[in-house]
Jmol script that loads the backbone (N, CA, C; Angstrom):
load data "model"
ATOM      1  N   UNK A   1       6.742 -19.717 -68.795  1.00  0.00           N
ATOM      2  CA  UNK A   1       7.575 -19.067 -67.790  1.00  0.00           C
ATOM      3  C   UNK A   1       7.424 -19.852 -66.481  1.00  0.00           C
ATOM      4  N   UNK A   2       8.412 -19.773 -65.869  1.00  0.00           N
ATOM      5  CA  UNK A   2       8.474 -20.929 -64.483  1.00  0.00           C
ATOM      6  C   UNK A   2       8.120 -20.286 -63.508  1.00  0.00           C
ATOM      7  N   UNK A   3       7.437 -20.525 -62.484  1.00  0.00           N
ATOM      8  CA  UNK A   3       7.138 -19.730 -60.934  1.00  0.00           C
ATOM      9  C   UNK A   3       8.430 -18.469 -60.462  1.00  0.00           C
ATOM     10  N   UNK A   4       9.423 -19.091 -60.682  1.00  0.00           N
ATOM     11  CA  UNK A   4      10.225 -18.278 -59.939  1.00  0.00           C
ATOM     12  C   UNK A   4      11.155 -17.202 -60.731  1.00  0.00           C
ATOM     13  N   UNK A   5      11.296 -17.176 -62.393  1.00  0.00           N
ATOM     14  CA  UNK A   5      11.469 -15.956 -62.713  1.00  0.00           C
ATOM     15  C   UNK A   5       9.359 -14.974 -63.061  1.00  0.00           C
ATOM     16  N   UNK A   6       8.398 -15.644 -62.686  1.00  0.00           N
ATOM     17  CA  UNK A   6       7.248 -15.064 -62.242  1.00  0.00           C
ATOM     18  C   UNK A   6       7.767 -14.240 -61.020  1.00  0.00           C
ATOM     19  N   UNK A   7       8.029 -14.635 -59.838  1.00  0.00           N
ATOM     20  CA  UNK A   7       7.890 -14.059 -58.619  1.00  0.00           C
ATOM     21  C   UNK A   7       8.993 -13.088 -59.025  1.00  0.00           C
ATOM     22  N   UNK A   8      10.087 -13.287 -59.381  1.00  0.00           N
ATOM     23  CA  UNK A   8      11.161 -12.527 -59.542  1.00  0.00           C
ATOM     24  C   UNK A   8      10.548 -11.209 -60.654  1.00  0.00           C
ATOM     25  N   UNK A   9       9.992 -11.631 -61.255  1.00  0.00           N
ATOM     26  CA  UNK A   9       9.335 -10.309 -62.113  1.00  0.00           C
ATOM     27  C   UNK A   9       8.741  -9.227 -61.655  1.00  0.00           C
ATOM     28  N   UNK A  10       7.315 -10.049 -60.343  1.00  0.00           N
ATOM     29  CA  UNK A  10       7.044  -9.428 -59.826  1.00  0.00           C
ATOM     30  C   UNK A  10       7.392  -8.564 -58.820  1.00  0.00           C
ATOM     31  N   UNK A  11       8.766  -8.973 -58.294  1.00  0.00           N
ATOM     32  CA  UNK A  11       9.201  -8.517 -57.076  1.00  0.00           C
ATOM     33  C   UNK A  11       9.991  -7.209 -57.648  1.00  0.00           C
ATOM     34  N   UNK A  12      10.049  -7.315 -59.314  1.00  0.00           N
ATOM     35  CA  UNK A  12      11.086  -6.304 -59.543  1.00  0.00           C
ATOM     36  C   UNK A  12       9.764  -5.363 -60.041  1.00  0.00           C
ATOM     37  N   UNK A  13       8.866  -5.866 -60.387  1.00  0.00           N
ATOM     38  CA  UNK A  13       7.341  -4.300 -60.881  1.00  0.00           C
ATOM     39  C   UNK A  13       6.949  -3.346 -59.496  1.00  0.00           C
ATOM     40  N   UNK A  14       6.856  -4.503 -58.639  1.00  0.00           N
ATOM     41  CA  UNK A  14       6.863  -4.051 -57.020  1.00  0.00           C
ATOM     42  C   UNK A  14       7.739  -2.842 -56.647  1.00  0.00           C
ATOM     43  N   UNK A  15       9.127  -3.366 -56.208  1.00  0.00           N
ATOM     44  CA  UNK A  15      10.089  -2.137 -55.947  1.00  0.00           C
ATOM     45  C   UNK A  15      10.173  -1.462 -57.200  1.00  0.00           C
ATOM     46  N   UNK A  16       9.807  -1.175 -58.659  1.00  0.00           N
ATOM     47  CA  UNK A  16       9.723  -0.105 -58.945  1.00  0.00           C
ATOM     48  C   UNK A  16       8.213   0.339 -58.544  1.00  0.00           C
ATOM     49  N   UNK A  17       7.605  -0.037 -58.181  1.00  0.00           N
ATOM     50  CA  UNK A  17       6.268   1.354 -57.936  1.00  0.00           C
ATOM     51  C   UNK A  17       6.844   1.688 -56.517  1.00  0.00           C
ATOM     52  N   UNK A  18       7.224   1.270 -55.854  1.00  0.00           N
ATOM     53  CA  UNK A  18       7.876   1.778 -54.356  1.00  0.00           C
ATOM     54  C   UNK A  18       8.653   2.757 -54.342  1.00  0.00           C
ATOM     55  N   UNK A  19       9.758   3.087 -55.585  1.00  0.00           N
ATOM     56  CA  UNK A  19      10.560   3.711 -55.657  1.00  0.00           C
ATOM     57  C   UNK A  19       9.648   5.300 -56.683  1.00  0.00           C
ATOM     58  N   UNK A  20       8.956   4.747 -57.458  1.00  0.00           N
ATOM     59  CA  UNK A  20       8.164   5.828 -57.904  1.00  0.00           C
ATOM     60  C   UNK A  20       7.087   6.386 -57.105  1.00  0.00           C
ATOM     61  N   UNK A  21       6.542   5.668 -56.069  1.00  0.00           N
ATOM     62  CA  UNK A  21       5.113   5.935 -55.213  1.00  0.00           C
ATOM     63  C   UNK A  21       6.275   7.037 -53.967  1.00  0.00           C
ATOM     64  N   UNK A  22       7.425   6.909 -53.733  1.00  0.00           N
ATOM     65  CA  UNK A  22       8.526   7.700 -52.609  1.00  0.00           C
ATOM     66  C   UNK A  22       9.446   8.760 -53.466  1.00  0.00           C
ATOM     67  N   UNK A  23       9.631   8.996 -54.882  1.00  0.00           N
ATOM     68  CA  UNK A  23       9.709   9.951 -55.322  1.00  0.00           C
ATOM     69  C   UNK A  23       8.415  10.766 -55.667  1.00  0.00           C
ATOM     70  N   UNK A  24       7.192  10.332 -55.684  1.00  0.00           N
ATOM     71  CA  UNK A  24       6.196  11.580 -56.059  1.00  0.00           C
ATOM     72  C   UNK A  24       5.753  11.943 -54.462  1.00  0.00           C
ATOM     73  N   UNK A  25       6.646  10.839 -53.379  1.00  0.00           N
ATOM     74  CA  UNK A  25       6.026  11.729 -52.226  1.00  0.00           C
ATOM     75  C   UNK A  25       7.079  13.222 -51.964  1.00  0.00           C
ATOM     76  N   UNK A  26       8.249  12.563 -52.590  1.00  0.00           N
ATOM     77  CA  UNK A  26       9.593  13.836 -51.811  1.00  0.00           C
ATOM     78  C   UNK A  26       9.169  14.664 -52.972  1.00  0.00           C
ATOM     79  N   UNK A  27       9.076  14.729 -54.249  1.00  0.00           N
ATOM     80  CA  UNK A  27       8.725  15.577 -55.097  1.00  0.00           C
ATOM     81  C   UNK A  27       7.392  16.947 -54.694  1.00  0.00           C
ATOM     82  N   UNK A  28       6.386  15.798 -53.867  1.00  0.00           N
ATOM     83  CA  UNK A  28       5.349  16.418 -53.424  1.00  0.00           C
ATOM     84  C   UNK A  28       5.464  17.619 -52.097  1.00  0.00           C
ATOM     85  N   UNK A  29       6.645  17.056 -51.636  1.00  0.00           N
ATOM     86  CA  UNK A  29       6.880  18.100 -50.272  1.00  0.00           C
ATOM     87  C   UNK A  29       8.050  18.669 -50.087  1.00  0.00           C
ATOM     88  N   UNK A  30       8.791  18.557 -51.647  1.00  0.00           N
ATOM     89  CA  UNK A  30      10.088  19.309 -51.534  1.00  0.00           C
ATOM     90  C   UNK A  30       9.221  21.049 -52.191  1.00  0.00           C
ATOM     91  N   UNK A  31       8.147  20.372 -53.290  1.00  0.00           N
ATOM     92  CA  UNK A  31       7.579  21.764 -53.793  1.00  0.00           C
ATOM     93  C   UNK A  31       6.466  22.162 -53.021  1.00  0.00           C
ATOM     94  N   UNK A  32       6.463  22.309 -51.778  1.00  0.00           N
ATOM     95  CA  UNK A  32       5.493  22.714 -51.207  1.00  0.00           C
ATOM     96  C   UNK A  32       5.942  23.388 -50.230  1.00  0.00           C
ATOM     97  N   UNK A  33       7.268  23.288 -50.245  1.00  0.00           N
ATOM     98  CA  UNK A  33       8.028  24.528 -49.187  1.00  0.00           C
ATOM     99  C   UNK A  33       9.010  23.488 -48.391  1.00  0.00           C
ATOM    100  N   UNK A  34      10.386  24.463 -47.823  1.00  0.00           N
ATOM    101  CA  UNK A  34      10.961  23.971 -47.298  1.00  0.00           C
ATOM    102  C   UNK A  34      10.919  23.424 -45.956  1.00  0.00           C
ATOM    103  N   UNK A  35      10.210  23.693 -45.237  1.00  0.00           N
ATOM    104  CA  UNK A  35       9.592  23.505 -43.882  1.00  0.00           C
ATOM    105  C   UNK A  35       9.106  21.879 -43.780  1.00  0.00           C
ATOM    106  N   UNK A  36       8.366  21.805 -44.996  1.00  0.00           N
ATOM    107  CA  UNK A  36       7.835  20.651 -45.276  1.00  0.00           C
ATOM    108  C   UNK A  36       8.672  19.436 -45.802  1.00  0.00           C
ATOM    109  N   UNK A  37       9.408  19.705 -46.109  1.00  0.00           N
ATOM    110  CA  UNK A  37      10.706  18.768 -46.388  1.00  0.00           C
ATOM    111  C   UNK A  37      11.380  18.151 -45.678  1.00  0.00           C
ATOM    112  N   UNK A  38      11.829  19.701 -45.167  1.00  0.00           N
ATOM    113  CA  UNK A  38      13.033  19.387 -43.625  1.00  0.00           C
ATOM    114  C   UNK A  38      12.060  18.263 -42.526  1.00  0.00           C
ATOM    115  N   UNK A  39      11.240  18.706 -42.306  1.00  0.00           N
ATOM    116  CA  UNK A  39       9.734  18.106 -41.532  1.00  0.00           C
ATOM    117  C   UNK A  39      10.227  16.511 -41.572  1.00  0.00           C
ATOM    118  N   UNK A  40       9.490  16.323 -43.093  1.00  0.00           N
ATOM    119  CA  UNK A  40       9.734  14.748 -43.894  1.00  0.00           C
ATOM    120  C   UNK A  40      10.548  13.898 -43.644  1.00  0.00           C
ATOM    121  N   UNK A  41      11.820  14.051 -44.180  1.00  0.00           N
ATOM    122  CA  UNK A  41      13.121  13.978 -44.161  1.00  0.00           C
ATOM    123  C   UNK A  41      13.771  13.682 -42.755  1.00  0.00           C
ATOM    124  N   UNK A  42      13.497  14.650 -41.693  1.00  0.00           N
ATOM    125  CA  UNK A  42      13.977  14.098 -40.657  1.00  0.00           C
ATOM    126  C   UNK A  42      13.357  13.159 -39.545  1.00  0.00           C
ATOM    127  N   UNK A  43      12.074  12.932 -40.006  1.00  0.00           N
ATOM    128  CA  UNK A  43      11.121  12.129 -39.447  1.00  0.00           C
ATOM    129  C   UNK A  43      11.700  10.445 -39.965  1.00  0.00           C
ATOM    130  N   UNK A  44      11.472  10.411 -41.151  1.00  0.00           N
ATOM    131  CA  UNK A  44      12.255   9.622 -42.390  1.00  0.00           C
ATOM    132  C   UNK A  44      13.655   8.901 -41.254  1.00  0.00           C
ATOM    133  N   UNK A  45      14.547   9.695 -41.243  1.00  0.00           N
ATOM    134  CA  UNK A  45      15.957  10.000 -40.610  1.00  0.00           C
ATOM    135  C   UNK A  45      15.961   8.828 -38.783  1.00  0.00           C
ATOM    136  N   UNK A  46      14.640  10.035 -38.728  1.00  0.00           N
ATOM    137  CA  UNK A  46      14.814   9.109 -37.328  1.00  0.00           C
ATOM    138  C   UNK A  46      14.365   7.598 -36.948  1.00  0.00           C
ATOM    139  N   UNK A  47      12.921   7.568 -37.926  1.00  0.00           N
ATOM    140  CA  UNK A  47      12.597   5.942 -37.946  1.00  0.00           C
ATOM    141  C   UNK A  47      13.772   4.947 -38.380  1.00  0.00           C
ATOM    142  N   UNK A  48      14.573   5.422 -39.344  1.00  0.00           N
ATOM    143  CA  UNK A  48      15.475   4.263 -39.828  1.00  0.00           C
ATOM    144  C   UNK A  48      16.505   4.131 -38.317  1.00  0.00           C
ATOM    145  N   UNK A  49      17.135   5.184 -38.074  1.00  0.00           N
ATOM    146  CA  UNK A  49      18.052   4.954 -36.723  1.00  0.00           C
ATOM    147  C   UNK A  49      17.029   4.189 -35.349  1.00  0.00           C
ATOM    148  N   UNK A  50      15.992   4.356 -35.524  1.00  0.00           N
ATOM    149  CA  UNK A  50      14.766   3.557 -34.187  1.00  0.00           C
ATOM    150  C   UNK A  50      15.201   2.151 -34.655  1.00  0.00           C
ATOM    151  N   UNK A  51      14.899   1.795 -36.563  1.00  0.00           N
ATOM    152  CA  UNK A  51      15.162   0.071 -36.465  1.00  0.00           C
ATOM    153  C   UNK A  51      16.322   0.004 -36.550  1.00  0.00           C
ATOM    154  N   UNK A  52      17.100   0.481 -36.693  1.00  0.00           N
ATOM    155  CA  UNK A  52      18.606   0.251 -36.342  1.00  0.00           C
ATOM    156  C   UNK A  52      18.826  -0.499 -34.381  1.00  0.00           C
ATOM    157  N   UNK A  53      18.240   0.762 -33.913  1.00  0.00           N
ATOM    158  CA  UNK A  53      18.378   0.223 -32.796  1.00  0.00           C
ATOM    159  C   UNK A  53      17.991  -0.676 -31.893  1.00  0.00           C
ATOM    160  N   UNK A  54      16.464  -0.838 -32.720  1.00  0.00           N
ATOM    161  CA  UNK A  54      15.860  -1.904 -32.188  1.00  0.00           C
ATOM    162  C   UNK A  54      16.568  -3.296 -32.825  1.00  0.00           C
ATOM    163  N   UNK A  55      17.317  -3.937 -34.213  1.00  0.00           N
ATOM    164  CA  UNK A  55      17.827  -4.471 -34.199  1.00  0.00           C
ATOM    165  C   UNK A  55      18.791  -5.457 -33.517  1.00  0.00           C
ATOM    166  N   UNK A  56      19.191  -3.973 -32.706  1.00  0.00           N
ATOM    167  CA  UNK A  56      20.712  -4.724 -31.624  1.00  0.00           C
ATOM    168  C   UNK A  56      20.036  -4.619 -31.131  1.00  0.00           C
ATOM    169  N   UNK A  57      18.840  -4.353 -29.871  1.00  0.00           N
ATOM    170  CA  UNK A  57      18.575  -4.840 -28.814  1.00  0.00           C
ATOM    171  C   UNK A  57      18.076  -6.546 -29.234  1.00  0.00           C
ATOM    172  N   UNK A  58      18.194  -6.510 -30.014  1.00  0.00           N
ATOM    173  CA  UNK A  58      16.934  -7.833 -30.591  1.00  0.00           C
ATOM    174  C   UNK A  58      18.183  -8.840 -30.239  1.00  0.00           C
ATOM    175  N   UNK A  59      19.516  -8.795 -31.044  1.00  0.00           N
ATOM    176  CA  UNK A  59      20.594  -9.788 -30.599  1.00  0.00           C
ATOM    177  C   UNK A  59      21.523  -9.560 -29.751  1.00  0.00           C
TER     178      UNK A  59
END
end "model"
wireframe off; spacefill off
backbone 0.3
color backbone group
């Protein structure tokens, strides 16, 4: 196997544990009450719109 379907393998074992390690977190605090969700979720909500914005200040 050549280096770069290696890295490419790995990059795809990677984002799946990322995607499974962020469903057992929403899984974890959707059943633990709604408070705790909403909480999550909009915290979640606001960091992505922060690098959004920090983006355009950047260019």
């Amino acid at each position: 196997m050549d280096t770069q379907c290696a890295e490419e393998e790995m990059i795809g074992v990677s984002s799946s544990v990322e995607n499974i390690t962020y469903l057992e977190h929403l899984h974890k605090y959707v059943y633990k009450g709604h408070d705790r969700a909403r909480r999550w979720i909009h915290q979640y909500v606001d960091y992505q719109q922060h690098v959004i914005c920090d983006e355009i200040k950047v260019h």
